[in-house]
C-alpha positions in Angstrom: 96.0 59.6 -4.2 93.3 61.1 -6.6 91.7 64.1 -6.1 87.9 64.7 -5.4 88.4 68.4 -6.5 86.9 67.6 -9.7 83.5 66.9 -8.2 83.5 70.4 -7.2 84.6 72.3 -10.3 83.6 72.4 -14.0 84.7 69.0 -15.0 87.4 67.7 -17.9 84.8 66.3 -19.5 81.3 67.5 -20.8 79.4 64.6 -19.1 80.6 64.7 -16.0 84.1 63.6 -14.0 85.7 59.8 -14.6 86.7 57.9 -11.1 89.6 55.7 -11.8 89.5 51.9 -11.5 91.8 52.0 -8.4 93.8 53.5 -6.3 96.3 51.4 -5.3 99.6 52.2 -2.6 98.6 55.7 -2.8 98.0 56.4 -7.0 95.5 56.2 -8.8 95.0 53.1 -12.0 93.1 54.1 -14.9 92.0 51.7 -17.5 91.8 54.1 -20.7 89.3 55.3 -22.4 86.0 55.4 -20.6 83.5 54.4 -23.9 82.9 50.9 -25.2 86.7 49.5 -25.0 87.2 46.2 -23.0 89.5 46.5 -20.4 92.8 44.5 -21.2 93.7 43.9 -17.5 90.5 41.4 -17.4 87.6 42.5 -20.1 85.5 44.3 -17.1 84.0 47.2 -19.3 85.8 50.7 -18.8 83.5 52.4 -17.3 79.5 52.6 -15.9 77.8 56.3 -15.3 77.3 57.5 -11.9 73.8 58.9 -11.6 72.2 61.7 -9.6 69.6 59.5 -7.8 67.3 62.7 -7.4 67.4 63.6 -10.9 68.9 61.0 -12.7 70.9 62.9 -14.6 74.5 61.4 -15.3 76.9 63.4 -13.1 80.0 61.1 -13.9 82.0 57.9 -14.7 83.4 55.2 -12.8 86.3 52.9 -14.3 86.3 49.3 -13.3 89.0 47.1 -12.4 90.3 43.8 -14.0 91.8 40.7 -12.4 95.3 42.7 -13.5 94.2 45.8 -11.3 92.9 43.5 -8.5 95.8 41.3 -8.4 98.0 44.5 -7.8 96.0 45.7 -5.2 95.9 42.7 -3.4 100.2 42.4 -3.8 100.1 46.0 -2.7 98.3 45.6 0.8 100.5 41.9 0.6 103.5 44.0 0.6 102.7 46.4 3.4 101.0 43.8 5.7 104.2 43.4 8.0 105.5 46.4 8.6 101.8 47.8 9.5 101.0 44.8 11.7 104.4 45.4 13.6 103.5 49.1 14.2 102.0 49.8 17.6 98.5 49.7 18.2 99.5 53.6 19.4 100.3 54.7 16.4 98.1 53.3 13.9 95.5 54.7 16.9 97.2 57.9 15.7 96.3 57.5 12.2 93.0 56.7 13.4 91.8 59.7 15.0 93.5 62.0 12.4 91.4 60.3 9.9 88.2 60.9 12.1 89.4 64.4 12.8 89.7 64.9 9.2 86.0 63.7 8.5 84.6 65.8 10.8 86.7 68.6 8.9 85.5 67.4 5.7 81.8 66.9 6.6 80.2 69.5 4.6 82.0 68.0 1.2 81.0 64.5 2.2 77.7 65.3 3.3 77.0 67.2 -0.2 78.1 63.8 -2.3 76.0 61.5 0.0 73.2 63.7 -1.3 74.3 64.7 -4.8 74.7 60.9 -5.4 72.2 58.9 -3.4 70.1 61.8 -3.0 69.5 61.5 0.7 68.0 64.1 2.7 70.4 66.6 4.7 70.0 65.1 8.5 70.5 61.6 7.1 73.7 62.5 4.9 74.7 64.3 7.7 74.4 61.3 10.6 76.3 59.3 7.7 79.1 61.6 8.4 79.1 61.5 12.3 78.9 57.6 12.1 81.7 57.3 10.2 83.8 59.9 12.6 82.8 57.9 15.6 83.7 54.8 14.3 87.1 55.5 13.9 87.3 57.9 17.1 86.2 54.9 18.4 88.6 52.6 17.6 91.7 54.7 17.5 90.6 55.0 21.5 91.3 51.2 21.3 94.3 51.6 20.1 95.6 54.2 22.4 94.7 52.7 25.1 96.3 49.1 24.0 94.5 47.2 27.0 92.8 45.7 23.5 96.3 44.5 22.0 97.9 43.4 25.6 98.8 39.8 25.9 96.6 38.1 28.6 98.1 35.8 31.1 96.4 32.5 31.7 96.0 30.7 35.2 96.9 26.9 34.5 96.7 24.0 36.9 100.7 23.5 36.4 102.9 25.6 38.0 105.9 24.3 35.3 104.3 26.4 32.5 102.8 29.6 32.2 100.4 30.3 29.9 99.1 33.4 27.6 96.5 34.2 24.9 97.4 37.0 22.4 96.1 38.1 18.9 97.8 38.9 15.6 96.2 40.7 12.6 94.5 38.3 10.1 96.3 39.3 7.3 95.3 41.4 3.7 91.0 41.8 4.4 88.8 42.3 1.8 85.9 44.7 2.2 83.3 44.9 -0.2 80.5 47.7 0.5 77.0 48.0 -0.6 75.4 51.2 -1.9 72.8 52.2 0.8 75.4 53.5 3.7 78.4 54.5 1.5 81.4 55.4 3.8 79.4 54.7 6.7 79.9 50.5 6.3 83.1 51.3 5.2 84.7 53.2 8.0 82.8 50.4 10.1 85.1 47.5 8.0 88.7 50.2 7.4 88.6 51.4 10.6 88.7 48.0 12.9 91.0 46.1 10.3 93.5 49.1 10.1 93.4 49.0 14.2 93.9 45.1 14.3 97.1 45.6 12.0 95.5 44.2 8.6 95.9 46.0 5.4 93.2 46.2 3.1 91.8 46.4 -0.4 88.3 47.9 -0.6 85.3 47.2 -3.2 82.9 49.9 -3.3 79.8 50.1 -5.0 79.7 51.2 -8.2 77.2 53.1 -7.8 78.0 55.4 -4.8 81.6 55.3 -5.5 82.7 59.5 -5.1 81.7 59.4 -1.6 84.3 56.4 -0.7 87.2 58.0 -3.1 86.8 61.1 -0.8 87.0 58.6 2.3 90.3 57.2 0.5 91.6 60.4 -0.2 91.3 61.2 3.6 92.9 58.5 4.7 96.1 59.2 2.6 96.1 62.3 4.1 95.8 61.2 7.4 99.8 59.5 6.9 97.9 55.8 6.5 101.1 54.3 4.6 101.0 53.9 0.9 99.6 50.0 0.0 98.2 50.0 3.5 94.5 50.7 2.2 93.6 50.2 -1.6 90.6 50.8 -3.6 89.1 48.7 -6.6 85.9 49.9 -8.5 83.3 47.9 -10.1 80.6 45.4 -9.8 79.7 41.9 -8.6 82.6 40.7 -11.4 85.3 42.8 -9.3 84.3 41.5 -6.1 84.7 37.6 -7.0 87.9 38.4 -8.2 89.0 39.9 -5.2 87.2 37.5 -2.2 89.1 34.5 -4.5 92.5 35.8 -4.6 94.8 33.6 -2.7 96.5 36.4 -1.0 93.2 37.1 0.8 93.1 36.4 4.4 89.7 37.7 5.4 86.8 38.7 3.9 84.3 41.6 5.2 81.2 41.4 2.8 77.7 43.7 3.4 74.9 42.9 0.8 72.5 40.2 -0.2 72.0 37.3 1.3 71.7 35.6 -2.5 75.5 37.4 -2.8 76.8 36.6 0.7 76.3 33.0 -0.2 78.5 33.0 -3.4 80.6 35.3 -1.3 80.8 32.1 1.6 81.5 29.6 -1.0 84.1 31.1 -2.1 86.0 32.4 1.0 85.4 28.1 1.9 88.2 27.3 -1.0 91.0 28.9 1.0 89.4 29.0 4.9 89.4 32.5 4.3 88.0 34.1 7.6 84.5 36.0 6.8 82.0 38.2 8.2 78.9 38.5 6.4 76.6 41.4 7.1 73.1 40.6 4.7 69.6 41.1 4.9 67.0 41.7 7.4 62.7 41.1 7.4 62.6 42.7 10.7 59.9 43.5 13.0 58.2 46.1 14.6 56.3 45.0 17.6 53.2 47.6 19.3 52.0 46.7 22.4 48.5 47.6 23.8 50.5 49.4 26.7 52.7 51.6 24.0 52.9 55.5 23.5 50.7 55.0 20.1 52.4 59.0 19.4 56.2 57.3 19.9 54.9 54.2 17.9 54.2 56.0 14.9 57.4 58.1 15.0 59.1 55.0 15.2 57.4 53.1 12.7 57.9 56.1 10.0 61.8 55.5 10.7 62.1 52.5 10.9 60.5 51.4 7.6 61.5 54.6 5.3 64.4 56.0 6.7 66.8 55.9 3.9 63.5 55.2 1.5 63.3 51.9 3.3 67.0 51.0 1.6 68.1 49.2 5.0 69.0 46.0 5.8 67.3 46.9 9.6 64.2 48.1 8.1 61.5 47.1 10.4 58.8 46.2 7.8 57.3 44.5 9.7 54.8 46.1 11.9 53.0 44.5 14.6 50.2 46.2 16.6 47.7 44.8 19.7 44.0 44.6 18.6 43.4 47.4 21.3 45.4 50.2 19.8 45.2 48.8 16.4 42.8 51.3 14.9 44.7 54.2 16.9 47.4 53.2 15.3 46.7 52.7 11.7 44.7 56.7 11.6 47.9 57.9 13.0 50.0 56.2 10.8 48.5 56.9 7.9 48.4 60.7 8.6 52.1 60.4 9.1 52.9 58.5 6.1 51.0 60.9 4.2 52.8 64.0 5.3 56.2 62.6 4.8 57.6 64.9 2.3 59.4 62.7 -0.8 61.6 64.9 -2.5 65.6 66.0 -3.5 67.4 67.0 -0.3 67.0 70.9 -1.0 63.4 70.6 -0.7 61.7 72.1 2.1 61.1 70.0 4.8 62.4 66.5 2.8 61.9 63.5 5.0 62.6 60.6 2.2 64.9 60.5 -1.3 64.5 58.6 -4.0 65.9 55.3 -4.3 69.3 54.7 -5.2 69.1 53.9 -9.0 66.1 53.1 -11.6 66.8 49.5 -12.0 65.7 49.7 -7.5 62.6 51.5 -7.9 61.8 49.4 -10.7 62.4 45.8 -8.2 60.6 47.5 -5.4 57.6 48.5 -7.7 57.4 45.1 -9.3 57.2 43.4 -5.8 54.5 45.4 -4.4 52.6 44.2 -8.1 53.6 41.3 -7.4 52.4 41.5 -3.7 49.3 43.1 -4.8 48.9 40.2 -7.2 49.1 37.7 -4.6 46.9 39.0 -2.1 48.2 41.8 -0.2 46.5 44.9 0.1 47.9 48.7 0.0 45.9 50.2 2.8 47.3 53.7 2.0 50.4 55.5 0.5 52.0 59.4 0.7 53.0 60.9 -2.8 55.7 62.1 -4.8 55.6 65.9 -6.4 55.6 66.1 -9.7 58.4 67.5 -9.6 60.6 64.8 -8.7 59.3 63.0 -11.6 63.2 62.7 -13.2 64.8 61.4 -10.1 64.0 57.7 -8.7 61.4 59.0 -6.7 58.7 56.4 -5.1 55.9 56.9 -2.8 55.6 55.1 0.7 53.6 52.1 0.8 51.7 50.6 3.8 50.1 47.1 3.2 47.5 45.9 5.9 46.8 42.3 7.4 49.0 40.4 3.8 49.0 36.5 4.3 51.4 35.1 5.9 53.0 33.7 2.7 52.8 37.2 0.6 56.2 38.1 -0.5 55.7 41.8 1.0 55.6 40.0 4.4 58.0 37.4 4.3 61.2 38.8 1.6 63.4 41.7 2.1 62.3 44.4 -0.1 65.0 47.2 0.4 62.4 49.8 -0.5 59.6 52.1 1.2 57.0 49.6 1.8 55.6 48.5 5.1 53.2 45.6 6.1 51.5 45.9 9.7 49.8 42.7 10.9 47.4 42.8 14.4 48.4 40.1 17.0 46.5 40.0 20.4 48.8 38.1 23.2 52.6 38.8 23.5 53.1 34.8 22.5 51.7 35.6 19.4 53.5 38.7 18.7 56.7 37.5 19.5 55.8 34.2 17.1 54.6 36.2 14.3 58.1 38.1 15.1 60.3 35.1 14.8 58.7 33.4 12.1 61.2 34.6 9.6 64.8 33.3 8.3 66.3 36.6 9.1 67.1 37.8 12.7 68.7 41.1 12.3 66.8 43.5 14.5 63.8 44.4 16.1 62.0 47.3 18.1 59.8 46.8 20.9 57.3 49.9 22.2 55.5 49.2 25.3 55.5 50.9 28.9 56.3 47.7 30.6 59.7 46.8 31.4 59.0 43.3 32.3 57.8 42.5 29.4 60.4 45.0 27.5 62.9 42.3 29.4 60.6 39.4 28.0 60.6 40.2 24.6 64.3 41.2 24.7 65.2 37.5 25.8 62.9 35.9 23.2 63.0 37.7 19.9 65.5 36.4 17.7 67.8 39.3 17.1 70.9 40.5 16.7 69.9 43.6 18.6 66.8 44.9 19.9 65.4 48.3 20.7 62.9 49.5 23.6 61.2 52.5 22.5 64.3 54.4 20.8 64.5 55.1 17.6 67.4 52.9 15.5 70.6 54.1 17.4 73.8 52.6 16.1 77.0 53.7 18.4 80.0 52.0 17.3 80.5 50.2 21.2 77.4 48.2 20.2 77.9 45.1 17.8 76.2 44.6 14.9 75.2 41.5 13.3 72.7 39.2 13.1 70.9 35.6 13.2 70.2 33.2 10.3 70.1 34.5 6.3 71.0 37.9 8.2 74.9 37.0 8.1 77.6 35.9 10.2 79.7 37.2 12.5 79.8 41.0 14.1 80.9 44.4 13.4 81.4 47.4 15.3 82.5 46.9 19.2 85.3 44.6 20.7 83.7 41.9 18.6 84.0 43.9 15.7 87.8 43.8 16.4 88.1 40.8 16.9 87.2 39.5 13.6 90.1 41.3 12.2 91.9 38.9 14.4 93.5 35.5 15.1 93.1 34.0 18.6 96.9 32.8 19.8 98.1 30.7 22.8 101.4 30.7 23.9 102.8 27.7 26.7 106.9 28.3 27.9 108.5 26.5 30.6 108.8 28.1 34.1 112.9 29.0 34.6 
């Protein structure tokens, strides 16, 4: 499999190292030359530059794929699919955990391209890494323990027949990655599918590609079988041509909502199985009861952790009358002192966003908030310094309409809108009145009403006075334009899985 070597030595080339197209059963597929040519596999352009998101400097190239590349990948994890869905769940456990052992070996290098690339600060490259470890510690433990992949005996009302409920791989999964949590979605689609026996073919973003070439490299290592897991590069044009080949089974896809449609529609031609992980307006709810100090801390990550780039951003800020004003002079002094910055910097606590085409969206909406009605009550700053990178300072709008864009539309960026509410009915309306349902976080003292809120807000998964925590035992998913289906946990599994029955005559 190719080598990330090159990203850590003088490259071949004077502007920077070229990824290939694929890696496909094990080797790498190159499409030529990287400038101008049209790519004779499909007419995908050769290649696209990899930027440093802090400096914006071109640090490398990434090849795309064609619908000749794709096709072979998709044969290739074809071709594997029975012998690794006959191998026992033990030993592709085995596989498993020497592929998280070998992360947490490798976590310096993978840290250091999380922030060359995206440019993310040191503790959140470095959580990256342990999430990806523990997901497939996590799911190798499934595997080794087998209770998972046991058949389950039924109890019927006829003693002539007995009865039993299994399930078999899916087949060859797809799994299409976004660019805010590269290797971290990913080892959250590779590792369940490899432990439910399905073989995959994997679309990262073109963007953040290195990091997941590392991840692939890895995995060979680890003694995954060649064709078991293959790699295709490129953009949107890449990924339709991969969720509608007919040798798909299933199809894992983390984006847009707009894309998770067209992803839908297409996986509807064939009854592909799909999960679809999209995007979140979620909300931050403040009670009069609440630690205002532990609201604040959580409000800062929750909205710019990751300069805001997360589909569980909780933008959304709601805050009791009483506390209101407490609130707002204590989040602004926070917001203020977040430092914005490379992830050398002293004390960096925000990056820059991931590219200049998504700091130039997320500026045009706040105009276009602005515009409409909204108001920016205060914001922190960027050093001059980081003038080069995709640097953009934290925005806090106060009290927008209802109807403003920053208030009801996913903006993926560091911008937060807090709203005042005064009864718990009203917060948890104002909360719901969205067509996302990804998240939410809840601060208050009381744990009735913690229990209240928990029942009524319509999320995928709610927090009480902690910080984000993901572990990989906990699903995650959510309600409405937020996707479809789970990841992560038994569920996640599961949907790397067909649900079988089984009657036979007693004697």
């Amino acid at each position: 499999m190719a080598t990330i070597s090159t990203l850590e030595t003088p490259p071949a080339r004077q502007d920077g190292f070229v990824l290939p197209a694929a890696l496909i059963a094990g080797m790498p597929a190159h499409t030529g030359s990287r400038k101008g040519a049209e790519n004779a596999s499909g007419g995908a352009p050769d290649a696209t530059p990899i930027c440093n998101a802090s400096t914006g400097a071109v640090i490398g190239w990434q090849e795309h794929a064609g619908a000749a590349l794709v096709d072979e990948a998709v044969r290739a994890a074809h071709t594997t699919l029975a012998s690794w869905r006959a191998t026992a769940p033990a030993a592709r456990g085995a596989r498993l955990k020497k592929i998280a052992e070998l992360i947490d070996a490798n976590r310096a290098r993978l840290a250091a391209l999380q922030m060359q690339v995206s440019g993310k600060p040191p503790l959140e490259a470095d959580i990256d890494v342990s999430d990806a470890a523990a997901t497939f510690h996590y799911y190798a433990d499934l595997c080794l323990d087998a209770q998972a992949f046991a058949p389950e005996a039924l109890a019927l009302p006829d003693d002539t027949v007995t009865g039993e409920r299994f399930y078999e791989a899916v087949g060859v999964a797809a799994l299409i990655v976004p660019w805010n949590f590269p290797m971290v979605t990913t080892a959250w689609k590779i590792a369940p599918a490899l432990a439910s026996g399905c073989t995959v073919v994997l679309k990262p973003s073109e963007l953040t590609s290195p990091v997941e070439h590392l991840l692939a490299e890895i995995i060979n290592e680890a003694g995954v079988p060649a064709g078991v897991v293959n790699l295709v590069n490129g953009g949107g044009e890449v990924g339709a041509l991969l969720t509608a080949h007919p040798l798909v089974d299933k199809i894992s896809f983390t984006g847009s909502t707009a894309s998770g449609k067209k992803v839908m529609q297409t996986a509807a031609q064939d009854m592909k199985r799909v999960t679809l992980e999209l995007g979140g307006k979620s909300a931050l709810i403040v009670r009069a009861d609440a630690d205002v100090e532990r609201a604040v801390t959580l409000a800062v990550g929750g909205a710019f952790t990751n300069a805001g780039q997360m589909c569980s951003a909780t933008a959304r800020i709601l805050v009791h009358d009483d506390v209101y004003r407490k609130f707002m002079a204590a989040f602004e002094t926070a917001v203020r002192a977040i430092v914005v910055g490379p992830p050398h910097s002293t004390n960096v606590a925000m990056g820059p966003l991931v590219c200049a085409a998504q700091r130039a969206r997320v500026q045009s909406l706040v105009e276009q908030g602005v515009q409409a009605g909204a108001s920016v009550a205060f914001s922190g700053s960027v050093d001059q310094a980081c003038a080069d990178g995709f640097f953009m300072a934290p925005v806090v709008v106060a009290e927008p309409p209802a109807d403003n864009l920053l208030w009801t539309d996913e903006v993926f960026g560091p911008v937060a809108c807090v709203k005042s509410f005064r009864t718990d009915e009203e917060a948890i309306a104002l909360a719901n009145d969205t067509r996302y349902g990804l998240v939410a976080t809840v601060v208050t003292a009381d744990r009735e009403a913690a229990r209240r809120y928990q029942t009524q807000l319509r999320a995928g998964l709610v927090w009480i006075n902690t910080p984000q925590l993901i572990f990989p035992q906990i699903c995650w998913g959510g309600l409405g334009l937020s996707g479809i289906g789970r990841e992560l946990g038994m569920a996640g599994l599961r949907s790397y899985q067909e649900l079988r029955h089984a009657l036979a005559a007693v004697g």
